[in-house]
C-alpha positions as CSV (number, residue, x, y, z in Angstrom):
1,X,58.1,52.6,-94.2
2,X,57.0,50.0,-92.3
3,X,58.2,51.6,-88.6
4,X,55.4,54.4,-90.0
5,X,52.5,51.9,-90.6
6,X,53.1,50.4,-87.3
7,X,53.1,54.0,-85.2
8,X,50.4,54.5,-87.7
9,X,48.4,51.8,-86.8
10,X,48.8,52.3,-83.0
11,X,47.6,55.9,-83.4
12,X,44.5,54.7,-84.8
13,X,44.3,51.9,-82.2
14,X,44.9,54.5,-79.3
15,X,42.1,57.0,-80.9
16,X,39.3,53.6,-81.3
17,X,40.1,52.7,-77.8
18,X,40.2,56.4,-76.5
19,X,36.9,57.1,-78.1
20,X,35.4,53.9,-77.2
21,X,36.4,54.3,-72.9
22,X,35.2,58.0,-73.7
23,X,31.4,57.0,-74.7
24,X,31.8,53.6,-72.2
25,X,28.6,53.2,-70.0
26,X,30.9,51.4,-67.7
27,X,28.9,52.0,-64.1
28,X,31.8,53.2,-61.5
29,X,31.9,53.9,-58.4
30,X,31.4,57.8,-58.7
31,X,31.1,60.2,-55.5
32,X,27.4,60.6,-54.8
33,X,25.5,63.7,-53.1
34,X,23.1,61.7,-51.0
35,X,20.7,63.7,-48.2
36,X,19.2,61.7,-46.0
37,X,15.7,60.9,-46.7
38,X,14.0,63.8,-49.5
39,X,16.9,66.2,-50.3
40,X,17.3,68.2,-51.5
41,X,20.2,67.3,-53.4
42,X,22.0,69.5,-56.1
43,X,23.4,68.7,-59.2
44,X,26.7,70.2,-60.7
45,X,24.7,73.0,-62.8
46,X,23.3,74.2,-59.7
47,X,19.5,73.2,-60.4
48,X,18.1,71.7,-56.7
49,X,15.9,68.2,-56.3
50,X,13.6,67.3,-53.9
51,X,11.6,64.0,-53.6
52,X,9.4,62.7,-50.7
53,X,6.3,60.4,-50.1
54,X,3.2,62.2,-49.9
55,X,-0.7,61.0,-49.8
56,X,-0.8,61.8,-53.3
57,X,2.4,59.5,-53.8
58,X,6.4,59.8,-54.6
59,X,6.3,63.3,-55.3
60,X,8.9,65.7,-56.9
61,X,10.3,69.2,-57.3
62,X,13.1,71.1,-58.6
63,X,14.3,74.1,-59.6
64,X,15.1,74.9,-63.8
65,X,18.1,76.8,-63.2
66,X,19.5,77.9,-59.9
67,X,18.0,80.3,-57.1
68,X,15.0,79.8,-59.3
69,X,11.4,79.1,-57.7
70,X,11.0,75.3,-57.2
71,X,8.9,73.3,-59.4
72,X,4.8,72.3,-59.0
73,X,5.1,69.2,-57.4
74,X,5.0,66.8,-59.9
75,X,4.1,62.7,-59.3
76,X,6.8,60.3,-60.0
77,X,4.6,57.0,-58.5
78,X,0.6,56.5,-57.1
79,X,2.5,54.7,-54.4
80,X,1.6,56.3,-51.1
81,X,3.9,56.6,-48.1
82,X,4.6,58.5,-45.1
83,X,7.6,60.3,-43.7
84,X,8.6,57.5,-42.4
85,X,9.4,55.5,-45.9
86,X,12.9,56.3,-47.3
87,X,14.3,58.4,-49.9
88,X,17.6,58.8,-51.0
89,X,18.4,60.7,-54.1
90,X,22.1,60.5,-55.9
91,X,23.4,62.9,-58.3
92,X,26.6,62.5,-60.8
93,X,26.4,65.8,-63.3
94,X,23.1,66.1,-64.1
95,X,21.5,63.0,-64.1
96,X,19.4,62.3,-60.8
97,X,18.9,58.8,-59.0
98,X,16.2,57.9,-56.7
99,X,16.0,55.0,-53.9
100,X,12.3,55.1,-52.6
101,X,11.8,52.3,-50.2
102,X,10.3,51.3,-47.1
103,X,12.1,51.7,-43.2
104,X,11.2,51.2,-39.7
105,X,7.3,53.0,-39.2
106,X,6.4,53.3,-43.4
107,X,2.8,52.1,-44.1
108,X,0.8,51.8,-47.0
109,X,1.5,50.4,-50.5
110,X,5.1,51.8,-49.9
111,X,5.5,49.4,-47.1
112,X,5.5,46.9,-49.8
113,X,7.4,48.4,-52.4
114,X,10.7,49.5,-53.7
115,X,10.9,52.3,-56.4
116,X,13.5,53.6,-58.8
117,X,13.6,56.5,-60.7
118,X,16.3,58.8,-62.4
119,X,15.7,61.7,-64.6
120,X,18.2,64.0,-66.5
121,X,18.2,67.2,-68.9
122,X,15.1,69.3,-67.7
123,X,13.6,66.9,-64.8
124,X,10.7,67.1,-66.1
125,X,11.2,63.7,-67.7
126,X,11.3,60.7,-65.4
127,X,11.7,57.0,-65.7
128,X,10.1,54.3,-62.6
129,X,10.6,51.1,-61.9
130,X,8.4,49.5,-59.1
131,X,9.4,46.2,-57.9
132,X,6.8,44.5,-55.8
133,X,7.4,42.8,-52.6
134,X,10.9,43.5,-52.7
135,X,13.5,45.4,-49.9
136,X,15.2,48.5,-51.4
137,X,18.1,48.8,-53.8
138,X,21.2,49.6,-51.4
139,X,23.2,51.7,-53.8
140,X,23.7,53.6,-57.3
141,X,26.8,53.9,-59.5
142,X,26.4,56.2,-62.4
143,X,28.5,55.7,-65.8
144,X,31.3,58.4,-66.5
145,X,29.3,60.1,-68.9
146,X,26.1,59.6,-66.3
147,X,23.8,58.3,-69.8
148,X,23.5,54.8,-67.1
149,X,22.5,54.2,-63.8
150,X,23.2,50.6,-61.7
151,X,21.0,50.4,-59.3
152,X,22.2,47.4,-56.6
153,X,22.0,45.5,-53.7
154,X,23.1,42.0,-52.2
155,X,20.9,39.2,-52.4
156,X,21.6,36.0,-49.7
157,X,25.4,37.1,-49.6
158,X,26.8,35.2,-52.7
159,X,24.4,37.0,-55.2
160,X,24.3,40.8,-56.6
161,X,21.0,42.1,-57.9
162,X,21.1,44.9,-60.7
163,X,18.7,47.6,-61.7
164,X,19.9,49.0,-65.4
165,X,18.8,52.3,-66.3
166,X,20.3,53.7,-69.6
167,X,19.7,57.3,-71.1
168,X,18.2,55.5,-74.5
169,X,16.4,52.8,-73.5
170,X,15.0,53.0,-69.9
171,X,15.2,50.8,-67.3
172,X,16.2,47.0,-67.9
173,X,16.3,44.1,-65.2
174,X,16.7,43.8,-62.3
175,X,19.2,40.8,-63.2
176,X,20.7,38.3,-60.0
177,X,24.2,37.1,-60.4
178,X,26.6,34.9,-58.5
179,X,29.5,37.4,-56.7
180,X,32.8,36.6,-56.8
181,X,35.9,38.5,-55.3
C-alpha cells in the first residue's frame, strides 16, 4: 500500500511541476525574426508588422490575417524620428517586440530616447515604455508561452538592466543588477 502512495504522490508531484514549467514566464532565449530597421516581420499565424519613425512619430501597421491589406497606420509614440533612428522588431508566436532607439544620423526627440513596445492578439493593442536620456535596449527574450517580454542590455559591464513586460500587467522596471557568470 504504501509503494502506491509513494508512485501516487510522485504522479501528483510530476503533474504540479509539469503544469507549473508549462504556464512559467521564465524569459528564454527564444529564436527571433528580427529585420533590420522597420520590418516587416511575420509572426507564426502569418499576420505581417511594420514599424518605422515618421514626423507624426513611431508609427505602425499590420495586417489581420495574412495576404490581407495592411493596417491604417496607427501611432505607437509622439516621438519623432527619421530614417535614420532604429527599429528592430522581434516576434515569438504572436506576440510582437519593438526596440525603437536612436543610431548614427537620428535627430529629434528620438535622438534622446529609447522606446519599447510589444503588442499581441489583434495588434491593435499596444503597450510603450519611453525611457529618457537612455541608449537602447540591446535585446528581447520572450517567455515560452510568449505572455512576457525581457527587454535587456548591459550597463558598465558588471551590471544587466531589465525591461519586464507581462501579458497581464504591462510593463514593469527597468531594474539594474550585478552579473555574474
Amino acid at each position: 500500500m504504501s509503494k502506491k502512495r509513494a508512485l501516487g504522490a510522485v504522479a501528483v508531484v510530476l503533474t504540479l511541476v509539469g503544469g507549473w514549467i508549462a504556464g512559467a514566464e521564465w524569459p528564454v532565449e527564444t529564436p527571433e525574426a528580427t529585420n533590420e530597421w522597420d520590418g516587416p516581420v511575420q509572426l507564426a499565424d502569418g499576420r505581417r508588422v511594420s514599424v518605422k519613425f515618421t514626423e507624426d512619430g513611431l508609427v505602425e501597421r499590420h495586417q489581420r490575417e495574412k495576404g490581407a491589406p495592411w493596417s491604417s497606420p496607427q501611432v505607437l509614440s509622439k516621438v519623432k524620428g527619421d530614417d535614420d533612428c532604429g527599429v528592430f522588431l522581434s516576434t515569438y508566436k504572436n506576440t510582437v517586440a519593438v526596440i525603437a532607439h536612436w543610431d548614427h544620423g537620428c535627430y529629434g526627440e528620438a535622438a534622446r530616447k529609447s522606446i519599447a513596445a510589444v503588442s499581441d492578439g489583434d495588434l491593435d493593442d499596444w503597450d510603450t515604455h519611453i525611457t529618457e536620456n537612455e541608449d537602447d535596449w540591446k535585446r528581447t527574450r520572450f517567455s515560452w508561452l510568449g505572455n512576457r517580454v525581457v527587454f535587456r542590455k548591459e550597463v558598465d559591464g558588471a551590471e544587466v538592466a531589465e525591461l519586464s513586460w507581462r501579458q497581464t500587467i504591462g510593463f514593469t522596471g527597468p531594474t539594474t543588477s550585478t552579473f555574474e557568470p
